[in-house]
C-alpha positions as protocol buffer text, in pm:
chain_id: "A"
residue {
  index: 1
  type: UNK
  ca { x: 3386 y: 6040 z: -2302 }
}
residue {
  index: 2
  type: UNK
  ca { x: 3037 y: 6001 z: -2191 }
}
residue {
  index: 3
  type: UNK
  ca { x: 2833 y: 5705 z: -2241 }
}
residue {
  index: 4
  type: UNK
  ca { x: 2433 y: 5688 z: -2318 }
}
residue {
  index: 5
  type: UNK
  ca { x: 2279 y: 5538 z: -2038 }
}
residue {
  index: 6
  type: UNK
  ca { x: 2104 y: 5255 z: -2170 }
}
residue {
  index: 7
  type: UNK
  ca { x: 1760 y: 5074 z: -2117 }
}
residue {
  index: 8
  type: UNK
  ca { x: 1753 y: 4720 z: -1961 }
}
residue {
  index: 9
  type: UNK
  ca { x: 1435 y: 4540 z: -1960 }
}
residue {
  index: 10
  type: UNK
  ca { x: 1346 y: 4195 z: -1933 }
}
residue {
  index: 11
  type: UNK
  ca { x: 1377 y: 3999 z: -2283 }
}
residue {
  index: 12
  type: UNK
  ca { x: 1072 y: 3792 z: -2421 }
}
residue {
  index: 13
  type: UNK
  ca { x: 1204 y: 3420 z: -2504 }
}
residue {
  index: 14
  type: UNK
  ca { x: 1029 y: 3116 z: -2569 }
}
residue {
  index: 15
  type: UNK
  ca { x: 1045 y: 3042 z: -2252 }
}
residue {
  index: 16
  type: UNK
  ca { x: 948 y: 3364 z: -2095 }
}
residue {
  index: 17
  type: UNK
  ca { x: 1030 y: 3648 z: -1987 }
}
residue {
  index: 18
  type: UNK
  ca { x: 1442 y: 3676 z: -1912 }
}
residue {
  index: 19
  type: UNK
  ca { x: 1574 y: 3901 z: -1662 }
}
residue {
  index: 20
  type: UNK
  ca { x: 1846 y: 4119 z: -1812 }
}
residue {
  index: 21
  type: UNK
  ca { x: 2124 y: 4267 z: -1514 }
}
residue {
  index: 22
  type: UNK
  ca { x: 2346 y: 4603 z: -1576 }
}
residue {
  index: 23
  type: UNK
  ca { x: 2551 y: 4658 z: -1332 }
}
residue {
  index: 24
  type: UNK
  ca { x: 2736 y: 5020 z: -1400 }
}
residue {
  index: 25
  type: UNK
  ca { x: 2609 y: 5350 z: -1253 }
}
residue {
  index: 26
  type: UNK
  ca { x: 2504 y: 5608 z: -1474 }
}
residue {
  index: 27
  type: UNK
  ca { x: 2457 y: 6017 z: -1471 }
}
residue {
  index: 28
  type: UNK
  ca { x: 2057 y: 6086 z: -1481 }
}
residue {
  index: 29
  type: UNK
  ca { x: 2022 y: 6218 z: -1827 }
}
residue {
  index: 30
  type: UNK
  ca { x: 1749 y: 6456 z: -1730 }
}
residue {
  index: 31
  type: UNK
  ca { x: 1779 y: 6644 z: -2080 }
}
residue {
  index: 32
  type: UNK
  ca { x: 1721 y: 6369 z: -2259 }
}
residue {
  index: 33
  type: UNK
  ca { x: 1370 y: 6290 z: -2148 }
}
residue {
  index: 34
  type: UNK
  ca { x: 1066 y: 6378 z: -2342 }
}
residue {
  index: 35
  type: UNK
  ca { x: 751 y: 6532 z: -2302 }
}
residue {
  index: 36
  type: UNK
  ca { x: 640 y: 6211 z: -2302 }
}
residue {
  index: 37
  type: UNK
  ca { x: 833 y: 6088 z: -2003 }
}
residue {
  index: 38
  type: UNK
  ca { x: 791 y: 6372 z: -1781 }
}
residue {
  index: 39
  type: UNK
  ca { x: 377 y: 6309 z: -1864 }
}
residue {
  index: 40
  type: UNK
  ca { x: 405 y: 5948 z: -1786 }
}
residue {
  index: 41
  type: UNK
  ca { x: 565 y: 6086 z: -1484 }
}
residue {
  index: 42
  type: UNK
  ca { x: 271 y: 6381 z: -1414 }
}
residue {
  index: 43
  type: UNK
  ca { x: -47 y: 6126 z: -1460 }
}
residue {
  index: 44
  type: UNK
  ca { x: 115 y: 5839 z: -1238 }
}
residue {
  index: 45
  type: UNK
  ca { x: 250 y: 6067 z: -942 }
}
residue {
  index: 46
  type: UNK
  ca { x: -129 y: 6257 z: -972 }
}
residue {
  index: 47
  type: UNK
  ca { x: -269 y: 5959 z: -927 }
}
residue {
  index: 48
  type: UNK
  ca { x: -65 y: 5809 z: -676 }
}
residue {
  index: 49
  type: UNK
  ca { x: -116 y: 6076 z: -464 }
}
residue {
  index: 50
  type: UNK
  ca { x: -495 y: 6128 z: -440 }
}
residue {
  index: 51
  type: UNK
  ca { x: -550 y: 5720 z: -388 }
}
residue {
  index: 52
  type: UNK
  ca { x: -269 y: 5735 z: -118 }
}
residue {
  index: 53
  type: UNK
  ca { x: -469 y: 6034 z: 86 }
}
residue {
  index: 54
  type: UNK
  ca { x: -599 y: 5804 z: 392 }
}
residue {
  index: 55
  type: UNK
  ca { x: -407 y: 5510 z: 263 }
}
residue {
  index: 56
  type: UNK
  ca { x: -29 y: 5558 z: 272 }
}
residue {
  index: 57
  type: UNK
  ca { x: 171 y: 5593 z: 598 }
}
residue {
  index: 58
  type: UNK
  ca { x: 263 y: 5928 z: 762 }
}
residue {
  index: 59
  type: UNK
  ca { x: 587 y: 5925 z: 714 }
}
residue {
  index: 60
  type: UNK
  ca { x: 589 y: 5855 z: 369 }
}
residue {
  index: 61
  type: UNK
  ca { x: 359 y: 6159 z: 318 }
}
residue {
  index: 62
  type: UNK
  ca { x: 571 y: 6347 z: 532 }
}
residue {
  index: 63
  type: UNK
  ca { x: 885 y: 6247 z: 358 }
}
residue {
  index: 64
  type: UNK
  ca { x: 805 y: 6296 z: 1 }
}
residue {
  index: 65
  type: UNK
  ca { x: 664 y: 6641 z: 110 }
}
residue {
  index: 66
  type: UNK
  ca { x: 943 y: 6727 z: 195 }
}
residue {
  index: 67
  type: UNK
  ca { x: 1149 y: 6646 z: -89 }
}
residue {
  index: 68
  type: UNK
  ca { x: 936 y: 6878 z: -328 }
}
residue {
  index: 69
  type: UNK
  ca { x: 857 y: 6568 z: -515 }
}
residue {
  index: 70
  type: UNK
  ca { x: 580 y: 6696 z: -749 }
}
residue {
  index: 71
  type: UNK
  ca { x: 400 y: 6602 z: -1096 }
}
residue {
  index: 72
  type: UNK
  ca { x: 569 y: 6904 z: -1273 }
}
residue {
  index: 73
  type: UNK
  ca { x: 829 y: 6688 z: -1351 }
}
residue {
  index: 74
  type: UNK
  ca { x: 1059 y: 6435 z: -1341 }
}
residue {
  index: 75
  type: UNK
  ca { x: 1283 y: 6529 z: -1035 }
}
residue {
  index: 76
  type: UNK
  ca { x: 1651 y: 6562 z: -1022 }
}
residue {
  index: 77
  type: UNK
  ca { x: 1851 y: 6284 z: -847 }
}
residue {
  index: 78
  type: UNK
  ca { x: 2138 y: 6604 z: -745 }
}
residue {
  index: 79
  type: UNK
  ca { x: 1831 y: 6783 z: -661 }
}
residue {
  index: 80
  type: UNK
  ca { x: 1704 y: 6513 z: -367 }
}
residue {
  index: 81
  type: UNK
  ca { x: 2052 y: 6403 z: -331 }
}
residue {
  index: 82
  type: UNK
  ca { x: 2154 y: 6715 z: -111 }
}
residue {
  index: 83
  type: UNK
  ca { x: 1879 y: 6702 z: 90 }
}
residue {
  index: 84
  type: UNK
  ca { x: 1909 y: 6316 z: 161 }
}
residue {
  index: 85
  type: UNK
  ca { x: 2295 y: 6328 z: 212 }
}
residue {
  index: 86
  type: UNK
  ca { x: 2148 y: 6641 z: 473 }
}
residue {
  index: 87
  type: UNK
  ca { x: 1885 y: 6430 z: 607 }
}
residue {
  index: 88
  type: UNK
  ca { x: 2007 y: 5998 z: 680 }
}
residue {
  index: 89
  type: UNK
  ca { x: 2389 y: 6015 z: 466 }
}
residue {
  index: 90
  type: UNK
  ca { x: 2207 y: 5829 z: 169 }
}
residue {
  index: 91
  type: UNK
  ca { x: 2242 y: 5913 z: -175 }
}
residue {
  index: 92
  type: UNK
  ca { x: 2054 y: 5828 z: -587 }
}
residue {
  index: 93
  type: UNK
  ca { x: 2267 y: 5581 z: -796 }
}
residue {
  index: 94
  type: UNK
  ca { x: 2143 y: 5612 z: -1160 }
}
residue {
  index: 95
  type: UNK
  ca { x: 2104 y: 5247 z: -1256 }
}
residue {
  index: 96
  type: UNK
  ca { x: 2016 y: 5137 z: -1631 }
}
residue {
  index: 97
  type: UNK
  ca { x: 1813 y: 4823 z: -1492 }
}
residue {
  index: 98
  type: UNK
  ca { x: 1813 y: 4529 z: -1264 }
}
residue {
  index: 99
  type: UNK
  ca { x: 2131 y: 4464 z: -1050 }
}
residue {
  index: 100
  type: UNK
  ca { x: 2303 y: 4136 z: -971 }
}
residue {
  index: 101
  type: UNK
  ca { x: 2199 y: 4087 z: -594 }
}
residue {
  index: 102
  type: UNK
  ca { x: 2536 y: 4130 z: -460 }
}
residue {
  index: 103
  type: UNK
  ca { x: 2608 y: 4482 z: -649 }
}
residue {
  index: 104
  type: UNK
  ca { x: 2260 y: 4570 z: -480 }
}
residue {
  index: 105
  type: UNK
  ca { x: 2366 y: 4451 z: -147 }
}
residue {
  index: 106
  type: UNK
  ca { x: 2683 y: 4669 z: -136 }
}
residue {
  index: 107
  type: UNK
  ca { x: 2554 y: 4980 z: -267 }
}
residue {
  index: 108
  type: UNK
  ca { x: 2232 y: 4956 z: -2 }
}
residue {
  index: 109
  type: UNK
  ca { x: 2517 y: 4895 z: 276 }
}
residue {
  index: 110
  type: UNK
  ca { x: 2715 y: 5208 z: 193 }
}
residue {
  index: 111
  type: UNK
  ca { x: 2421 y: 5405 z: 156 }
}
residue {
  index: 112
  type: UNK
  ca { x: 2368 y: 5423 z: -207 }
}
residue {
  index: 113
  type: UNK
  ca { x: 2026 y: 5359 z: -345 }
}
residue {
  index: 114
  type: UNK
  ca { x: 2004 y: 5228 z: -686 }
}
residue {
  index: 115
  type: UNK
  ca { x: 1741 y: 5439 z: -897 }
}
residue {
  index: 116
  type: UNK
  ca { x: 1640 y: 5328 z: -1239 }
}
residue {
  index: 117
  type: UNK
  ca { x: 1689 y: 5637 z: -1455 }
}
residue {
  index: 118
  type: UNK
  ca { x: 1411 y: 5538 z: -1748 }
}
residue {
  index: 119
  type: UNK
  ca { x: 1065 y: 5546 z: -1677 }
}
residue {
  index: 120
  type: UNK
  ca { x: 783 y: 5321 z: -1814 }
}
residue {
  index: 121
  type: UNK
  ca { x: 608 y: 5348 z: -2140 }
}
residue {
  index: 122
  type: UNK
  ca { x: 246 y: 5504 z: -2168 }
}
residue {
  index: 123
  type: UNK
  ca { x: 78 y: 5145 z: -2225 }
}
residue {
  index: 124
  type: UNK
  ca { x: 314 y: 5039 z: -1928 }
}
residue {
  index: 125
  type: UNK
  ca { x: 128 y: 5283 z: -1707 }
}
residue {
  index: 126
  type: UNK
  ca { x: -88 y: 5000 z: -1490 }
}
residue {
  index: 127
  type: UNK
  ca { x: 233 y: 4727 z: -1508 }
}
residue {
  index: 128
  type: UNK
  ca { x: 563 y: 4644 z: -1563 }
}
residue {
  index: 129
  type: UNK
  ca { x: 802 y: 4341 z: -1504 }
}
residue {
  index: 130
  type: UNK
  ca { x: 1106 y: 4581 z: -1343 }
}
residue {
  index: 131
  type: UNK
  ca { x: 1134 y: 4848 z: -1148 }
}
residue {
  index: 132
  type: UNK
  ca { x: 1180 y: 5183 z: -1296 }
}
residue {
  index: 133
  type: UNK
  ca { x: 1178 y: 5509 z: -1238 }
}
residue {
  index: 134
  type: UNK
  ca { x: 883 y: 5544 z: -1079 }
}
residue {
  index: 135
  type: UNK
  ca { x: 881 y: 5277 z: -898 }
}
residue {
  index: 136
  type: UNK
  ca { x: 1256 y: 5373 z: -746 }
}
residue {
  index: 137
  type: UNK
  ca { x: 1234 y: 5723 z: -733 }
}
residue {
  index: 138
  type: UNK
  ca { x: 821 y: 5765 z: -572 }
}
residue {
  index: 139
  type: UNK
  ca { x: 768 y: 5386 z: -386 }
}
residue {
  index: 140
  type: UNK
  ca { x: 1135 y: 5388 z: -204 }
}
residue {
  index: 141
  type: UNK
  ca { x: 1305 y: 5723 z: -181 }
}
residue {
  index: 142
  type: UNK
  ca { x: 1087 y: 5904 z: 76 }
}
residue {
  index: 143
  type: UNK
  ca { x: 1149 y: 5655 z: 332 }
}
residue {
  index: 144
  type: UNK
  ca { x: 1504 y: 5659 z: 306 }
}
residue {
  index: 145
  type: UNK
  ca { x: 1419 y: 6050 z: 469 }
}
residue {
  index: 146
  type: UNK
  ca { x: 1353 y: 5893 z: 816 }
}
residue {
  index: 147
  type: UNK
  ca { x: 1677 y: 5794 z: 951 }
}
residue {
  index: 148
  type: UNK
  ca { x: 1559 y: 5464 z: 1137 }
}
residue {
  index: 149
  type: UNK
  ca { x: 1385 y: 5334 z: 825 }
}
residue {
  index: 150
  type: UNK
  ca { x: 1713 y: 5417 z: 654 }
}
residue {
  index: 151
  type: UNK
  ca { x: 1942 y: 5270 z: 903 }
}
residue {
  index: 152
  type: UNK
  ca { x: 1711 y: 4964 z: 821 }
}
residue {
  index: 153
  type: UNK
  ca { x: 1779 y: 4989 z: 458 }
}
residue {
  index: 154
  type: UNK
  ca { x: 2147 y: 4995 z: 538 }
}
residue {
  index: 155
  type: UNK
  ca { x: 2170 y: 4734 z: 777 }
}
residue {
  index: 156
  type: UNK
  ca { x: 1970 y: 4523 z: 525 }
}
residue {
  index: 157
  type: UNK
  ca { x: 2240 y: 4543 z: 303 }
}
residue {
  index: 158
  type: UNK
  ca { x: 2500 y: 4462 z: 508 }
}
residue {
  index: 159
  type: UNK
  ca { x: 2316 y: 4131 z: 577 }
}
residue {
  index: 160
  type: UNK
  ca { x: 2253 y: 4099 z: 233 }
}
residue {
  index: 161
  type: UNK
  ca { x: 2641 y: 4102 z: 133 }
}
residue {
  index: 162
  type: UNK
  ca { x: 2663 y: 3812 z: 432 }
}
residue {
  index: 163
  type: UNK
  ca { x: 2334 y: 3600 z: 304 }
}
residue {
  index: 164
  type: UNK
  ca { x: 2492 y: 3596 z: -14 }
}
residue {
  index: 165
  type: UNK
  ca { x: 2829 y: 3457 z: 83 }
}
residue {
  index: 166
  type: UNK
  ca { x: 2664 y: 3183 z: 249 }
}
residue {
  index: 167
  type: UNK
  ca { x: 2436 y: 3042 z: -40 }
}
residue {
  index: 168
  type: UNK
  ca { x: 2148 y: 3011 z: -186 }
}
residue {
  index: 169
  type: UNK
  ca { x: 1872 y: 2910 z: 124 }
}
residue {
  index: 170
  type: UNK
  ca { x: 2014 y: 3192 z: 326 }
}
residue {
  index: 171
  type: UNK
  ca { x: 2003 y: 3450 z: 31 }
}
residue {
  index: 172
  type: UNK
  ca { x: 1623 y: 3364 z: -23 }
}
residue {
  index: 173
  type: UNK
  ca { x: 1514 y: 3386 z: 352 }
}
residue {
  index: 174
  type: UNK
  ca { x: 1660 y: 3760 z: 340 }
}
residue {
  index: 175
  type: UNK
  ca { x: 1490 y: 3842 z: -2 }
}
residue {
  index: 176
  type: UNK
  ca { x: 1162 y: 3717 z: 170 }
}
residue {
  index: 177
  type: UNK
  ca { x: 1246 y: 3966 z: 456 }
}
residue {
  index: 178
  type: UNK
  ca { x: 1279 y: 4292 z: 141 }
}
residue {
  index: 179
  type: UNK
  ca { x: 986 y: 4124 z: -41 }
}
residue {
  index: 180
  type: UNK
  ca { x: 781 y: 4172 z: 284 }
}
residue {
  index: 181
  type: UNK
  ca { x: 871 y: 4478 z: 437 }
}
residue {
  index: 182
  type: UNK
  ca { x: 1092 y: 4691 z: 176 }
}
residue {
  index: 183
  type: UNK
  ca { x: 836 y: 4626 z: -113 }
}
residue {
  index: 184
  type: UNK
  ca { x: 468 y: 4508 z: 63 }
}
residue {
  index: 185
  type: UNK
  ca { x: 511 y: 4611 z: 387 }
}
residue {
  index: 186
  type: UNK
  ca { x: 196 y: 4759 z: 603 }
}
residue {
  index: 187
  type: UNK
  ca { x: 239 y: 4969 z: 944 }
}
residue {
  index: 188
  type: UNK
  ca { x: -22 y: 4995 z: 1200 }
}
residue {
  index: 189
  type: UNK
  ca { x: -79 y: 5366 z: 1290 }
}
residue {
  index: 190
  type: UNK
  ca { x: -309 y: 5500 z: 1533 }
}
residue {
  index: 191
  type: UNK
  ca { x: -610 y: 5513 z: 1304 }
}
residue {
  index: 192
  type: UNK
  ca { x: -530 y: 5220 z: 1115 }
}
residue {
  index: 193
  type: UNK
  ca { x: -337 y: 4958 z: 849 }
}
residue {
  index: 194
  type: UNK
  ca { x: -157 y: 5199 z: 658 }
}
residue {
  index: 195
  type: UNK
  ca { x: 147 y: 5126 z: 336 }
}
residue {
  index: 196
  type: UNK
  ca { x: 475 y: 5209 z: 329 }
}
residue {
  index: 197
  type: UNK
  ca { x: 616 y: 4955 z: 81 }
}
residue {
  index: 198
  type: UNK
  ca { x: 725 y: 5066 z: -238 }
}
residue {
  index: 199
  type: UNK
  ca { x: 565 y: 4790 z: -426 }
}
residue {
  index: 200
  type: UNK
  ca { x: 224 y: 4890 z: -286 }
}
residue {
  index: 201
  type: UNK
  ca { x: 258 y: 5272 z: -266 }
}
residue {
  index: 202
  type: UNK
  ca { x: 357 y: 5263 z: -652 }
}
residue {
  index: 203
  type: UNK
  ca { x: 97 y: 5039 z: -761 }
}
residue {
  index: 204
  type: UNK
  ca { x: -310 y: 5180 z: -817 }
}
residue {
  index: 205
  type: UNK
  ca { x: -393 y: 4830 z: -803 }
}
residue {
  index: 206
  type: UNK
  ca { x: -238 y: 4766 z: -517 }
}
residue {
  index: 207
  type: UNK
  ca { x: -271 y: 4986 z: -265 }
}
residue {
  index: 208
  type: UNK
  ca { x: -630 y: 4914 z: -314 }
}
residue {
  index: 209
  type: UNK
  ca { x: -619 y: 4589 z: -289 }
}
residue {
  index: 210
  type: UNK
  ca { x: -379 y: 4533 z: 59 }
}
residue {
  index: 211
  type: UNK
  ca { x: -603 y: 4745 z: 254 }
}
residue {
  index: 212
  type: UNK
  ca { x: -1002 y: 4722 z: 91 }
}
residue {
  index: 213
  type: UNK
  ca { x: -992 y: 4357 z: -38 }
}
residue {
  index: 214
  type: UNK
  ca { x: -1112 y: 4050 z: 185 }
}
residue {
  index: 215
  type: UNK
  ca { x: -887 y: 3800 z: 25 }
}
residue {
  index: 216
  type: UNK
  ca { x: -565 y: 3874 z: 156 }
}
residue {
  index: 217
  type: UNK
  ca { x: -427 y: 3760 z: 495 }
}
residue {
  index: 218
  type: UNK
  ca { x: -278 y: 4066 z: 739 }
}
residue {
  index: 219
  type: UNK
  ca { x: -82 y: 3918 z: 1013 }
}
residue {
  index: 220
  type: UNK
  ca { x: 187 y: 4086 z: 1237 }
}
residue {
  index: 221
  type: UNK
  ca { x: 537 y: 4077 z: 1191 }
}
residue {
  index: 222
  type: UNK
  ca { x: 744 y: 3838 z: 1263 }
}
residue {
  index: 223
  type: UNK
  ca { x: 1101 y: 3787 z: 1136 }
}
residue {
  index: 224
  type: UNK
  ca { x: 1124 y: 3390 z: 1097 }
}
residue {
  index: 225
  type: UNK
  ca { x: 761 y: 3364 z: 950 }
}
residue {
  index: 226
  type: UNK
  ca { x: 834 y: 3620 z: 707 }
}
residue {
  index: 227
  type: UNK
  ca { x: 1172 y: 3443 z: 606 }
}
residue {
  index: 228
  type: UNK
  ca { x: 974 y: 3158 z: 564 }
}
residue {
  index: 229
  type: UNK
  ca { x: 678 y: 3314 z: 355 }
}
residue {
  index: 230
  type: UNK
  ca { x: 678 y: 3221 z: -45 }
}
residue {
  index: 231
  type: UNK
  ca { x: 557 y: 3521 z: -288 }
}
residue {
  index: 232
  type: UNK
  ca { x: 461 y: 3569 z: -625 }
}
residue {
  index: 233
  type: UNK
  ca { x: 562 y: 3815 z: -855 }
}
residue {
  index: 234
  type: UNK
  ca { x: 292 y: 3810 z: -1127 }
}
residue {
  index: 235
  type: UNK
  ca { x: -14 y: 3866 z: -931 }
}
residue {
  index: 236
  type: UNK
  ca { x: -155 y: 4064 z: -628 }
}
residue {
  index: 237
  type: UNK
  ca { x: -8 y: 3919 z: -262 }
}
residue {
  index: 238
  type: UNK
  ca { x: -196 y: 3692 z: -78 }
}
residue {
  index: 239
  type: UNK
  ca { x: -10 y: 3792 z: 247 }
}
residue {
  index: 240
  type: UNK
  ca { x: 106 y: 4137 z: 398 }
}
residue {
  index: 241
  type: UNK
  ca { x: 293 y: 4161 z: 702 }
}
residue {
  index: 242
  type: UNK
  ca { x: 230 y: 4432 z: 974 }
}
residue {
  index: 243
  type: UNK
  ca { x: 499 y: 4618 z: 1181 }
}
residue {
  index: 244
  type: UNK
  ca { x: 376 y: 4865 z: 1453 }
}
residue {
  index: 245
  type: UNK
  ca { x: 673 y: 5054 z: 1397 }
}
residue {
  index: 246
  type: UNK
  ca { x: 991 y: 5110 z: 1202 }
}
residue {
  index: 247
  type: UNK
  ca { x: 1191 y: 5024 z: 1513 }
}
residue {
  index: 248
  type: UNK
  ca { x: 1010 y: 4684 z: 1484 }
}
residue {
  index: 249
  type: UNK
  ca { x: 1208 y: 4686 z: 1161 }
}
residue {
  index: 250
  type: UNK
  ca { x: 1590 y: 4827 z: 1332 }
}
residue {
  index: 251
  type: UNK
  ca { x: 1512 y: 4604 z: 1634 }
}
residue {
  index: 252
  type: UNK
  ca { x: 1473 y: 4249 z: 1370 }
}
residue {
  index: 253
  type: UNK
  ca { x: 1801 y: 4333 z: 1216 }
}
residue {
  index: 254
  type: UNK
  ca { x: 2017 y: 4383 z: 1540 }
}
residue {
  index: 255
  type: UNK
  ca { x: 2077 y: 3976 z: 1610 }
}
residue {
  index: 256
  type: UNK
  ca { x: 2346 y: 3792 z: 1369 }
}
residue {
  index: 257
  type: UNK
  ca { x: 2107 y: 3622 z: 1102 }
}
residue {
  index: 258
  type: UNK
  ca { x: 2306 y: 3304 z: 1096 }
}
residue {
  index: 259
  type: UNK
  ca { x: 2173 y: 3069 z: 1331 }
}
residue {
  index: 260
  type: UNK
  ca { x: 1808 y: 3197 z: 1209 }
}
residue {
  index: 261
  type: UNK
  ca { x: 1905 y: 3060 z: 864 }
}
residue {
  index: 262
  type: UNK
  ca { x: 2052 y: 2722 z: 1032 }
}
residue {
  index: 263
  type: UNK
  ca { x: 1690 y: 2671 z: 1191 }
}
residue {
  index: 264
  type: UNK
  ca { x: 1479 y: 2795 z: 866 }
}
residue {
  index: 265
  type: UNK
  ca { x: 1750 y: 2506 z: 632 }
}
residue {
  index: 266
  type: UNK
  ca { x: 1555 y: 2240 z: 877 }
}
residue {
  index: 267
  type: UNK
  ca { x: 1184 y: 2395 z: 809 }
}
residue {
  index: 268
  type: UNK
  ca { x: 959 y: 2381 z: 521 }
}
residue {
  index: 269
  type: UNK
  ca { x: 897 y: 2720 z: 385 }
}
residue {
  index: 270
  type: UNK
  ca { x: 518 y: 2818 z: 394 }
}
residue {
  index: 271
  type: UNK
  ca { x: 258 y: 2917 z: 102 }
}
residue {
  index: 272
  type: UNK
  ca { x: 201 y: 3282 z: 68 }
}
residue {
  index: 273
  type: UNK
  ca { x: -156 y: 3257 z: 94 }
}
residue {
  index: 274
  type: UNK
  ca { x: -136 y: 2976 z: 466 }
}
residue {
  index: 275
  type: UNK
  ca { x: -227 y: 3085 z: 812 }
}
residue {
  index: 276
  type: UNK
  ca { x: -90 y: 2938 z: 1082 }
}
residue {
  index: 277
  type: UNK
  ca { x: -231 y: 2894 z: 1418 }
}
residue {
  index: 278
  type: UNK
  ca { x: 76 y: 3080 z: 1584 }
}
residue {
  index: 279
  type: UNK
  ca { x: 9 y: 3342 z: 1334 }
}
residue {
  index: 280
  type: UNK
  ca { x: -107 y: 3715 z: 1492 }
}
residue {
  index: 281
  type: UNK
  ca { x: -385 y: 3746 z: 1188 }
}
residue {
  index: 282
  type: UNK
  ca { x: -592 y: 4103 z: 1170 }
}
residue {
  index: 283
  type: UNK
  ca { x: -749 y: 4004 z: 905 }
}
residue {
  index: 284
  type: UNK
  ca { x: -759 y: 3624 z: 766 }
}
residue {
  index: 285
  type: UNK
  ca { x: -878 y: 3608 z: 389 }
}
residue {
  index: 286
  type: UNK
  ca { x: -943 y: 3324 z: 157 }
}
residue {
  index: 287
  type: UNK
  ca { x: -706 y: 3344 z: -81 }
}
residue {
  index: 288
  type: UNK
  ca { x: -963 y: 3248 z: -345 }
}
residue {
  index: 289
  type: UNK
  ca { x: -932 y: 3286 z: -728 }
}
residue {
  index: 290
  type: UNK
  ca { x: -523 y: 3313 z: -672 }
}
residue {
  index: 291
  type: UNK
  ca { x: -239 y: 3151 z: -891 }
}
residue {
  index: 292
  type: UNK
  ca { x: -107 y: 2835 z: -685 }
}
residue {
  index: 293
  type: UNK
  ca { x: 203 y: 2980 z: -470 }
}
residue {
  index: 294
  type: UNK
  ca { x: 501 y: 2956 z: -634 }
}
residue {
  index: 295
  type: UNK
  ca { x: 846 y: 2947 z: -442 }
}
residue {
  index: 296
  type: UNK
  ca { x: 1072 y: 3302 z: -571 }
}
């Protein structure tokens, strides 16, 4: 019998905002979204792609090119599953929401990326607390095209399902590592800083912000000042990290994390928004007008 894929969102408590977890996958049930959806869709991937002209990176261009990825509608995980099984071995999971981090570890280690099969509301256009489909299918899919950025992905996850067997410290010095590179990372290219995270690529705000703005720091990448780094969730980042190449990335995951975490358990773990003088800084801003850093 088949089951309605539900909606998972965060739950509003008088203490906040709650996460909510699902942890099943789900068919995409494409016939079941509206004209609604598919223009939520249509106005966010128009405008994504004019402010990303100049902005994003080159193989994120070239990537979701080549998927057919369009504004006509929403797309068809079977559609860009064949040609991403074709292109890297990696495959769409329909998700109904957030995952535990351990279900998201082993799916991104076997090649599975988990894609949220609801998309946001029309006054959800600008923000939302969770990822969804959107977010998924436009910010992280391309990438997963180009097979080293995809053997990163996969690697990640493998080290993810270790971090998380070994506790808490070690599982937040990795989620630093996604936070900075998956979701917010910047690549240098030959005619400058240019995005390839998800969070940024998916976000108007954003992508405006990481490159144009003078308050945010850009320094280059480094693995143990990354895992490090604090972040915030509710608010713009006062840091980006800058790799000069998706090898940069392969390269960084190659050693056994495990004595990195035993020297990062005996350091104190660094503001979003500090500079330090060992830091490689491109651009050094002032962090001004910020929340304080909170530890995530």
């Amino acid at each position: 019998m088949n089951v309605t894929p539900q909606r998972v969102e965060h739950q509003m408590t008088d203490k906040g905002y709650v996460p909510l977890y699902a942890t099943g996958v789900v068919e995409q049930p494409w016939g079941s979204y509206t004209r609604t959806d598919h223009e939520v869709w249509a106005t966010l991937f128009e405008r994504q792609q004019q402010l990303l002209v100049g902005r994003a990176g080159t193989e994120f261009l070239r990537s979701q090119r080549e998927m057919g990825m369009s504004a006509h509608e929403i797309p068809k995980f079977d559609d860009l599953n064949r040609m991403l099984r074709d292109a890297t071995g990696w495959e769409i999971v329909g998700v109904e929401g957030l995952l535990p981090e351990l279900v998201f570890f082993e799916h991104l280690a076997n090649r599975r990326f988990p894609v949220t099969w609801w998309i946001r509301k029309p006054e959800q256009l600008d923000y939302l607390a969770e990822p969804d489909l959107f977010h998924d299918l436009f910010g992280h899919v391309p990438l997963l095209m180009n097979p080293v950025f995809a053997d990163y992905m996969a690697a990640y996850g493998r080290g993810g399902v270790k971090a998380h067997a070994l506790g808490p410290e070690a599982l937040a010095n990795l989620t630093r590592l996604y936070w900075y590179t998956v979701e917010f990372g910047l690549i240098r290219e030959a005619d400058g800083l240019r995005i390839y995270g998800a969070g940024i690529v998916s976000s108007k705000g954003e992508s405006i912000h990481c490159l144009e703005s003078a308050s945010p720091n850009r320094i280059g990448f480094d693995l143990e000042r990354i895992m490090r780094t604090r972040y915030r969730i509710d608010s713009y980042q006062k840091t980006y990290f800058v790799i000069d190449s998706y090898e940069q990335l392969m390269d960084a995951t190659r050693p056994d994390f495990t004595p990195i975490y035993a020297r990062l358990a005996e350091q104190a773990s660094i503001p979003a928004g500090d500079v330090l003088d060992t830091d490689t800084v491109l651009h050094r801003g002032t962090g001004e007008g910020w929340p304080t850093d909170a530890d995530v």
